[in-house]
C-alpha positions as a LaTeX table, in Angstrom:
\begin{tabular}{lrrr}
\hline
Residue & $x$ (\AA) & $y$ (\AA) & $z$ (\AA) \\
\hline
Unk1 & 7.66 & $-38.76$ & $-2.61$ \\
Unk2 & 6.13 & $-37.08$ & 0.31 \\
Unk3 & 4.34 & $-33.50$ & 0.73 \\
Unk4 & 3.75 & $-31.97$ & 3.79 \\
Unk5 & 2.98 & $-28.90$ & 5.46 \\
Unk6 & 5.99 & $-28.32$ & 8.26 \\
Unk7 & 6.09 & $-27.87$ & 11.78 \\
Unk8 & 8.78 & $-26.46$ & 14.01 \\
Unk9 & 10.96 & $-29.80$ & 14.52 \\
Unk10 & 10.82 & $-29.50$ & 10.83 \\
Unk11 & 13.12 & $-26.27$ & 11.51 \\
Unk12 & 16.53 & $-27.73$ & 11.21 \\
Unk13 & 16.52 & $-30.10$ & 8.58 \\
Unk14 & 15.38 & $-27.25$ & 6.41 \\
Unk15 & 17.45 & $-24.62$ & 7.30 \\
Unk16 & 20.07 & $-27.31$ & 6.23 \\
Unk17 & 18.43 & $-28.02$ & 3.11 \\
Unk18 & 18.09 & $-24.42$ & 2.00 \\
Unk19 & 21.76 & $-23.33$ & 3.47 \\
Unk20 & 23.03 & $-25.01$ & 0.32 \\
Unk21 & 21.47 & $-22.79$ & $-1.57$ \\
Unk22 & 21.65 & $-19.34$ & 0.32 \\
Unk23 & 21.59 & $-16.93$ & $-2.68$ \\
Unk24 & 18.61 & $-18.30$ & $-4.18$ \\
Unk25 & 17.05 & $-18.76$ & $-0.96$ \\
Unk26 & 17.61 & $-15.82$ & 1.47 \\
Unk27 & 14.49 & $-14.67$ & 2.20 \\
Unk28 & 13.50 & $-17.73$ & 3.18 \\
Unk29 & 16.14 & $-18.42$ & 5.27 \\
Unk30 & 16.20 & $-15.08$ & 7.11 \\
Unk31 & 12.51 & $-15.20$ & 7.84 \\
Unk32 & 13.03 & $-18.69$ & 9.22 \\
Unk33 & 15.82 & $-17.09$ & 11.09 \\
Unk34 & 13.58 & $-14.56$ & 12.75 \\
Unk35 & 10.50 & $-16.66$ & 13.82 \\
Unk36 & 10.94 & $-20.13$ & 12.95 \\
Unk37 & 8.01 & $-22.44$ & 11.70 \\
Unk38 & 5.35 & $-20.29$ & 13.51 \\
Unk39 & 2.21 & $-19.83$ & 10.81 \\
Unk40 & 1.17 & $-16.90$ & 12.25 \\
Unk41 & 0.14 & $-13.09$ & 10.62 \\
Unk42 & 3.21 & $-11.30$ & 12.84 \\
Unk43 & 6.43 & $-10.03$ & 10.35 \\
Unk44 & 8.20 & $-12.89$ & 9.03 \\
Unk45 & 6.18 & $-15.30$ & 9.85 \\
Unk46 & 4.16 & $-18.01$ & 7.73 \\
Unk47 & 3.05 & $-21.75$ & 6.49 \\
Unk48 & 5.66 & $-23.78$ & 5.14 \\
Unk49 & 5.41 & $-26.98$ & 3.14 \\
Unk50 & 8.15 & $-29.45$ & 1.57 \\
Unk51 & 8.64 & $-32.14$ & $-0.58$ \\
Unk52 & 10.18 & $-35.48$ & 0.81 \\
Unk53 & 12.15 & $-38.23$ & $-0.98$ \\
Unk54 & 12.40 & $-40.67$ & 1.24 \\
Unk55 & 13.22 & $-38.66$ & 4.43 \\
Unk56 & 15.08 & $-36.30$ & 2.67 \\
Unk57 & 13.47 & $-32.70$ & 1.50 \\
Unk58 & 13.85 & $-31.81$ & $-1.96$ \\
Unk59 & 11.92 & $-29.24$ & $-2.32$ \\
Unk60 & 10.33 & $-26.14$ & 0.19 \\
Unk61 & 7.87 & $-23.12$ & $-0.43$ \\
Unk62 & 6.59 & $-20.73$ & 2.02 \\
Unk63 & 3.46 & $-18.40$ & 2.45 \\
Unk64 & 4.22 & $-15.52$ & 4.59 \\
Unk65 & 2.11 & $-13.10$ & 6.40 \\
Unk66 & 1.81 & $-10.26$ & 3.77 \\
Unk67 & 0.86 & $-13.25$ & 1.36 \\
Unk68 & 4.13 & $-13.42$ & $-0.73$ \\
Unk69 & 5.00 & $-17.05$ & $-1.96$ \\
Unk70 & 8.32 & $-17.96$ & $-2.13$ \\
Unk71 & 9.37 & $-20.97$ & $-3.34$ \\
Unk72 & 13.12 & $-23.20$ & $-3.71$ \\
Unk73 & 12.10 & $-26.44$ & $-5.00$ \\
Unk74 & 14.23 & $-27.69$ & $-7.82$ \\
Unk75 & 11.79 & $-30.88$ & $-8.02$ \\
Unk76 & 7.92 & $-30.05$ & $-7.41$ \\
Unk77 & 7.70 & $-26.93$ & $-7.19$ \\
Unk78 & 3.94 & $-26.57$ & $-8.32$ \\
Unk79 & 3.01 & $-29.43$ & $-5.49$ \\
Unk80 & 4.73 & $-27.38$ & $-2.89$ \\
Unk81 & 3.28 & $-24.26$ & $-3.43$ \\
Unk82 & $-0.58$ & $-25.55$ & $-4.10$ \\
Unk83 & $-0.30$ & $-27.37$ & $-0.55$ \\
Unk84 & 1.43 & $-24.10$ & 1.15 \\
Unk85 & $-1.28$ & $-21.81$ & $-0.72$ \\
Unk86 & $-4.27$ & $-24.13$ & $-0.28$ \\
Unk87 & $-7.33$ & $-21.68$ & 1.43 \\
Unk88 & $-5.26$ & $-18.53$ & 1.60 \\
Unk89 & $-5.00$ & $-15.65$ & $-0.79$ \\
Unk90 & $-1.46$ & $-15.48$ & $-2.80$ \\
Unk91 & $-0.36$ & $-11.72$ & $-3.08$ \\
Unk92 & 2.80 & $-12.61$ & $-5.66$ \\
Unk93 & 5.79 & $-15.37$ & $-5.82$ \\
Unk94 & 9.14 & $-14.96$ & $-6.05$ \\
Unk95 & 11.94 & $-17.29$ & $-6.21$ \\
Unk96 & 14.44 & $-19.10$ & $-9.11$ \\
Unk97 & 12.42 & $-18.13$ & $-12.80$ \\
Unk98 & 11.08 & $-21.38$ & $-13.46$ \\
Unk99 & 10.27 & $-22.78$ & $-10.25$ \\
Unk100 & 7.95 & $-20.04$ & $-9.80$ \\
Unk101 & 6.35 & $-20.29$ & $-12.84$ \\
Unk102 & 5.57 & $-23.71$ & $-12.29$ \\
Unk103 & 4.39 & $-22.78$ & $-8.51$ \\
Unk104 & 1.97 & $-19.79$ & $-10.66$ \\
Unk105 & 0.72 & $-22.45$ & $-12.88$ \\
Unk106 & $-0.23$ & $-24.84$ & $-9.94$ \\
Unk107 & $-1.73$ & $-22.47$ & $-7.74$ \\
Unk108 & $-3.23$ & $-19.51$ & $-10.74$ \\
Unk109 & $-7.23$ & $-19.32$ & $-10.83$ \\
Unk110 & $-9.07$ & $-18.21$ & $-13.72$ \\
Unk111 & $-8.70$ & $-14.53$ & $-14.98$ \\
Unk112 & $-5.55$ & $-13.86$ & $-12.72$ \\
Unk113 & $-3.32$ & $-11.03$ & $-14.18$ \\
Unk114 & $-0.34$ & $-9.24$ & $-12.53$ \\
Unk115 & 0.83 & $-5.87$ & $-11.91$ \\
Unk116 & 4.30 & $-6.85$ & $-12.18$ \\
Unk117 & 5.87 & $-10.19$ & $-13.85$ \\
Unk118 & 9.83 & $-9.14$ & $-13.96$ \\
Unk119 & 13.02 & $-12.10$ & $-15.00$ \\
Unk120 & 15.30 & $-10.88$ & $-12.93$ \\
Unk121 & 19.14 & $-11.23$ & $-12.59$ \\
Unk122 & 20.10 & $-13.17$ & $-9.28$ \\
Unk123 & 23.71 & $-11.69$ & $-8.60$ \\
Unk124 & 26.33 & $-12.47$ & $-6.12$ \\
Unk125 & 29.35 & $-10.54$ & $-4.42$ \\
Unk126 & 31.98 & $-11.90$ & $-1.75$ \\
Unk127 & 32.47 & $-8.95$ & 0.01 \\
Unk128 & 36.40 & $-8.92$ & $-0.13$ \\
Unk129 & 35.63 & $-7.87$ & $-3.62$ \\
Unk130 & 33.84 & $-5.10$ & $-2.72$ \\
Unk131 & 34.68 & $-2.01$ & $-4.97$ \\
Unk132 & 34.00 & 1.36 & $-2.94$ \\
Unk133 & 33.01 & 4.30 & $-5.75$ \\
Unk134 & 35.77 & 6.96 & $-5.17$ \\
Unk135 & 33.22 & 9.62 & $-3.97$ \\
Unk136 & 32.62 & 7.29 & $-1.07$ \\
Unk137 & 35.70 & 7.00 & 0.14 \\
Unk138 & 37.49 & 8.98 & 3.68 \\
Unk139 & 37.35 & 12.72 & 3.09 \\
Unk140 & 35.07 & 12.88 & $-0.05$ \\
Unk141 & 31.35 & 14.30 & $-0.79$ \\
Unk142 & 29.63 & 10.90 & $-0.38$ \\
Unk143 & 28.51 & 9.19 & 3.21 \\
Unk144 & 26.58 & 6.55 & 3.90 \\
Unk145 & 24.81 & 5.61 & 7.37 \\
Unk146 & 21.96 & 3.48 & 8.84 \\
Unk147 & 18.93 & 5.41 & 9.05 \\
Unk148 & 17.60 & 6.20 & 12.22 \\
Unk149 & 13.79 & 7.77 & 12.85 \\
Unk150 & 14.51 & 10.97 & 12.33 \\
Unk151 & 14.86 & 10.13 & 8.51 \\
Unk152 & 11.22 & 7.64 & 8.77 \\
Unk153 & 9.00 & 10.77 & 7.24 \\
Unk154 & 11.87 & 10.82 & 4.15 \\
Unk155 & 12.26 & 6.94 & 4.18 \\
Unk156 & 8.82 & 6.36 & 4.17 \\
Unk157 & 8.02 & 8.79 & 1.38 \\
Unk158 & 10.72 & 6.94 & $-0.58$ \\
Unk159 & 9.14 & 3.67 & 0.10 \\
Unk160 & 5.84 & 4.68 & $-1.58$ \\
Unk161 & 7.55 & 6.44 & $-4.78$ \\
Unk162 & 9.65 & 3.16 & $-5.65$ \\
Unk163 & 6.45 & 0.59 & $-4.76$ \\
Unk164 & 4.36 & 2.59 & $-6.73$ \\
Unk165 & 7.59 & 3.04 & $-10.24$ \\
Unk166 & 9.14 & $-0.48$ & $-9.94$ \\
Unk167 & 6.67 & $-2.78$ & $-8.04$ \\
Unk168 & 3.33 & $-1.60$ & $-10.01$ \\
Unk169 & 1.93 & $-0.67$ & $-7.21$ \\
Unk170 & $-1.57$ & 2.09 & $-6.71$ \\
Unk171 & $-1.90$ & 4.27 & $-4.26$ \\
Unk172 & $-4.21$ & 3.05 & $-1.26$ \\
Unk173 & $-4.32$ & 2.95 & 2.62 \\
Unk174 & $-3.07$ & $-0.89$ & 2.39 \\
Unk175 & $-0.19$ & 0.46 & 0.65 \\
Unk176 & 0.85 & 3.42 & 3.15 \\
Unk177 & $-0.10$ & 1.14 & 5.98 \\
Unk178 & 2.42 & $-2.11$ & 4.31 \\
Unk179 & 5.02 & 0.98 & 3.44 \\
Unk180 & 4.40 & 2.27 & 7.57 \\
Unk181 & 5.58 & $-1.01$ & 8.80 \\
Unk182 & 8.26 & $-2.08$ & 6.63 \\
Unk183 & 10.32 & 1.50 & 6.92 \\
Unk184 & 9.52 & 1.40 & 10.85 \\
Unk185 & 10.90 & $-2.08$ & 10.87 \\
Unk186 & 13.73 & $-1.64$ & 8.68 \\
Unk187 & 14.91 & 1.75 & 10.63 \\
Unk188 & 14.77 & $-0.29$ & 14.35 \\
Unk189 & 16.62 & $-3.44$ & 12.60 \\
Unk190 & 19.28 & $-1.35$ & 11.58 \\
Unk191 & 19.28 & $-2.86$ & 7.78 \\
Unk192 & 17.85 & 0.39 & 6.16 \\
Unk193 & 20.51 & 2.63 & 4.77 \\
Unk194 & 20.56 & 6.33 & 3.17 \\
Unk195 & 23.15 & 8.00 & 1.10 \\
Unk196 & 24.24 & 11.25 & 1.72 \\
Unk197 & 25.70 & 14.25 & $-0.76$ \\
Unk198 & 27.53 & 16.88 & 1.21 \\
Unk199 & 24.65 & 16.15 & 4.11 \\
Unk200 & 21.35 & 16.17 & 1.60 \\
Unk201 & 20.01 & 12.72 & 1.37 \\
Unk202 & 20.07 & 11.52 & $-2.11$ \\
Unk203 & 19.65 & 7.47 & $-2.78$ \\
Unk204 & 18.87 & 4.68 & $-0.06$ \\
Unk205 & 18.84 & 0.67 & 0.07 \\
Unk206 & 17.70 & $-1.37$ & 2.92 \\
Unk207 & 19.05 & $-5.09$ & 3.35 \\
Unk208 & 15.73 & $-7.00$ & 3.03 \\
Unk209 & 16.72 & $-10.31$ & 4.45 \\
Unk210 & 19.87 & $-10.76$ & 6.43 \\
Unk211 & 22.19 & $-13.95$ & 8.17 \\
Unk212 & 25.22 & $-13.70$ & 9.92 \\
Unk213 & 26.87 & $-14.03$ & 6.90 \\
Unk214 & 25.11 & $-13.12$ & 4.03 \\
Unk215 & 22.93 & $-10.14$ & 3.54 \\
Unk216 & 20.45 & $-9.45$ & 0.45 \\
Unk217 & 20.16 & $-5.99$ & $-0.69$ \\
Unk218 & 16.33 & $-4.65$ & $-1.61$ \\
Unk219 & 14.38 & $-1.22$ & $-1.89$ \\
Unk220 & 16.97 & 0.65 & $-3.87$ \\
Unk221 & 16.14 & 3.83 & $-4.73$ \\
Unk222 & 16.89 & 7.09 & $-6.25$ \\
Unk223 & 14.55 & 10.00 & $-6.18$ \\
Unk224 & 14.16 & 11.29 & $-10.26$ \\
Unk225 & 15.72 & 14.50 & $-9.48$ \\
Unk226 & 18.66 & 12.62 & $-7.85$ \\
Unk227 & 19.31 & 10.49 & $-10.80$ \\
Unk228 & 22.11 & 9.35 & $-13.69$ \\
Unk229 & 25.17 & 10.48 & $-10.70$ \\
Unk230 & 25.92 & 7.36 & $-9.35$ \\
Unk231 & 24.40 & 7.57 & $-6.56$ \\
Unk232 & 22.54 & 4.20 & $-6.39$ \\
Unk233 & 25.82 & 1.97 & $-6.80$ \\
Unk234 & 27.53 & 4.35 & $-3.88$ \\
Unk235 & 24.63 & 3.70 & $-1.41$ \\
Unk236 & 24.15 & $-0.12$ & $-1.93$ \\
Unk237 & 28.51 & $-0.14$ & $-2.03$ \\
Unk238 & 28.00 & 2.03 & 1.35 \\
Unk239 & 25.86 & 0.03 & 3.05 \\
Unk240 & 27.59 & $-3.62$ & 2.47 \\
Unk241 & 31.00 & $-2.20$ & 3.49 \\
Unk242 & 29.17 & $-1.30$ & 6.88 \\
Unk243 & 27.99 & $-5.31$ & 6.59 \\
Unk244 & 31.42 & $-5.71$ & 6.23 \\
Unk245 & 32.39 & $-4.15$ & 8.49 \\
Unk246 & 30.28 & $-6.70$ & 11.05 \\
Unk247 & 31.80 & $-9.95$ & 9.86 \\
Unk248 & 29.22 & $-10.24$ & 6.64 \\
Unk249 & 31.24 & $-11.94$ & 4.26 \\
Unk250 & 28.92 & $-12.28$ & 1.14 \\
Unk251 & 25.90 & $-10.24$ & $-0.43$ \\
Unk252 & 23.35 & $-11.05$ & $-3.04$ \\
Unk253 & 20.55 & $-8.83$ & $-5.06$ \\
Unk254 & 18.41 & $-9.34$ & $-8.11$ \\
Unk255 & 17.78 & $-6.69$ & $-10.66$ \\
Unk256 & 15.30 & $-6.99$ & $-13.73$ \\
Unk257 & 16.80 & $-7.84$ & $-16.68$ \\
Unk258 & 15.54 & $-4.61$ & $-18.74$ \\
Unk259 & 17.13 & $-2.62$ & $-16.27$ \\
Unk260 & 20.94 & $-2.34$ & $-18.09$ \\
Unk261 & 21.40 & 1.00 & $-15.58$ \\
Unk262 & 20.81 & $-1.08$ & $-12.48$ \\
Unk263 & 23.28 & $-4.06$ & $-13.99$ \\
Unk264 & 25.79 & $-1.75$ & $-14.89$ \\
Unk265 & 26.00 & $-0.06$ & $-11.25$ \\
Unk266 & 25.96 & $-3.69$ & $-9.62$ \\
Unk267 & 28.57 & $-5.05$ & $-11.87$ \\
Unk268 & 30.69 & $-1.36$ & $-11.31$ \\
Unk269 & 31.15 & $-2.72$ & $-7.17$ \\
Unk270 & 32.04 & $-5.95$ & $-7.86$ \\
Unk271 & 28.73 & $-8.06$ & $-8.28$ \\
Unk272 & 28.16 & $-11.29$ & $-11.19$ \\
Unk273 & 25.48 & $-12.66$ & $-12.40$ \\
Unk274 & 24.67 & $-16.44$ & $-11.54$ \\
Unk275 & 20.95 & $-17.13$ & $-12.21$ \\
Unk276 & 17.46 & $-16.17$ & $-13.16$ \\
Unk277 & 15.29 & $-15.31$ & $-10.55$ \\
Unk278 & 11.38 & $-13.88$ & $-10.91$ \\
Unk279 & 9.12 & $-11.34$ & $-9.14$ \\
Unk280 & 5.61 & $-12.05$ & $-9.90$ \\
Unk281 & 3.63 & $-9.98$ & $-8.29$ \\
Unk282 & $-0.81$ & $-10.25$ & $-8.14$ \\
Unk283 & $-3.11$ & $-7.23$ & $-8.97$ \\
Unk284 & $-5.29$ & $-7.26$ & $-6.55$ \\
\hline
\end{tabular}
C-alpha cells in the first residue's frame, strides 16, 4: 500500500475511481471537473492525496481552497487525509459518516471542538421519478427560475441567515466575504435557484456541485416567515426539473438526520435514502 499526494496525470485514473461512487463523491468529482489537480487557493481548487494497492487507488481525500476536507476512502481514510492536511489548516470534513470520522481522528489536534458535527442522510433520486408538487405545476401560484443578479442583494442575505441557523456559523467579515463569493458564483454558474409565490420570492436551493449527469442539491432555504407551506420541497423539485430539463438524469442531497421536516419534503418528490454521510464542521 502506497500514499501519495496527486498530480494532474493522476486526473483520470481518479475520476474513474470516484465515478463508481458518484453520490457519495460529488463534490469531489465536480471540483475535479472544474480545475483538475491544480493545488491552488482559486474556487474549486486544492491538494489531493490517494491510497494505492498495487497501482490501483483505493482510497482519495482532498483539501480545497476554503479548507474543507473531503474524503472517499473506504480503506485508509485517516492516512489519506493526514497526508492531504499535513501543514495546512482544516476548516471541517465531510464525506461517508465513518470515513470522516476516522479522517477527524487522524488529522484532530488537542482541544479541537466543532460548531457543527451533523449524521446526515445521503439520498438519491433518478430524475424520471421526479414528483412535481401540484402548486408547481403550468398555470399555478408556484415558479421556479435560476437566479440572476438582480436577486444577489436577496440571495446573499439568504446565504448568511442559513450559514449562520444550520451551519453554526457567527457573524464576521470572513463570513460575508465567503457568503459574497459563493452567491456571486452560484448566480453566473447558473446552479442557484429561487422559488417564487405569485412573484414574491419565498424559498431557494442552489446545486452545489454539478456533472453532466448528476447534480447535488445544497443551500436550501426558507426564510422563518416563509415556513411550514411547502415551499422548500417545491423549489429543490423546481430546480431539478430545470436539470432535467438539460439532460441531468440523476440528483443527490444529504439532510441531517434530526431534521424529520427536511426528510419528509425530500422523500414527498421522489428521493430514498442510501447512506450515512457527515458534516463536521471546525470552530474556528
Amino acid at each position: 500500500m502506497t500514499i501519495r499526494l496527486l498530480t494532474p496525470q493522476d486526473q483520470p485514473q481518479l475520476d474513474a475511481f470516484l465515478r463508481d461512487h458518484t453520490a457519495e463523491t460529488m463534490i469531489l468529482r465536480s471540483n475535479l471537473a472544474q480545475s483538475g489537480i491544480v493545488d491552488g487557493t482559486e474556487p474549486y481548487q486544492g491538494r489531493y492525496a490517494a491510497a494505492f494497492d498495487g497501482a490501483r487507488i483505493v482510497g482519495a481525500a482532498a483539501l480545497y481552497w476554503q479548507g474543507m476536507l473531503a474524503v472517499y476512502a473506504p480503506r485508509h481514510a485517516g492516512a489519506v487525509a493526514r497526508m492531504v492536511a499535513d501543514g495546512r489548516a482544516v476548516a471541517g470534513i465531510i464525506g461517508p459518516w465513518q470515513q470522516a470520522l476516522d479522517a477527524e481522528d487522524a488529522i484532530a489536534q488537542d482541544g479541537a471542538h466543532h460548531k457543527l458535527r451533523s449524521r446526515e442522510m445521503l439520498m438519491a433520486l433518478a430524475l424520471d421519478r421526479l414528483v412535481l408538487p401540484p402548486p408547481l405545476l403550468q398555470g399555478q401560484s408556484l415558479h421556479c427560475r435560476r437566479a440572476t443578479p438582480a436577486d444577489y442583494e436577496l440571495l446573499y442575505q439568504w446565504r448568511l441567515d442559513f450559514c449562520c441557523e444550520s451551519l453554526g456559523a457567527t457573524p464576521s467579515q470572513a463570513l460575508a466575504e465567503s457568503a459574497a463569493g459563493e452567491v456571486t458564483r452560484w448566480i453566473a454558474e447558473g446552479s442557484q435557484f429561487i422559488l417564487l409565490d405569485n412573484g414574491r420570492p419565498v424559498a431557494g436551493c442552489c446545486f452545489n456541485a454539478r456533472l453532466p449527469d448528476t447534480v447535488q442539491i445544497g443551500n436550501v432555504w426558507t426564510p422563518p416567515e416563509s415556513r411550514s407551506r411547502g415551499y422548500g420541497r417545491a423549489v429543490v423539485a423546481g430546480a431539478l426539473d430545470l436539470a432535467r430539463r438539460d439532460g441531468v438524469t440523476q440528483a443527490v442531497l444529504f439532510t441531517p438526520e434530526d431534521n424529520p421536516a427536511a426528510q419528509t419534503a425530500y422523500l414527498a418528490i421522489g428521493f430514498t435514502r442510501i447512506g450515512d454521510y457527515a458534516i463536521l464542521l471546525l470552530a474556528d
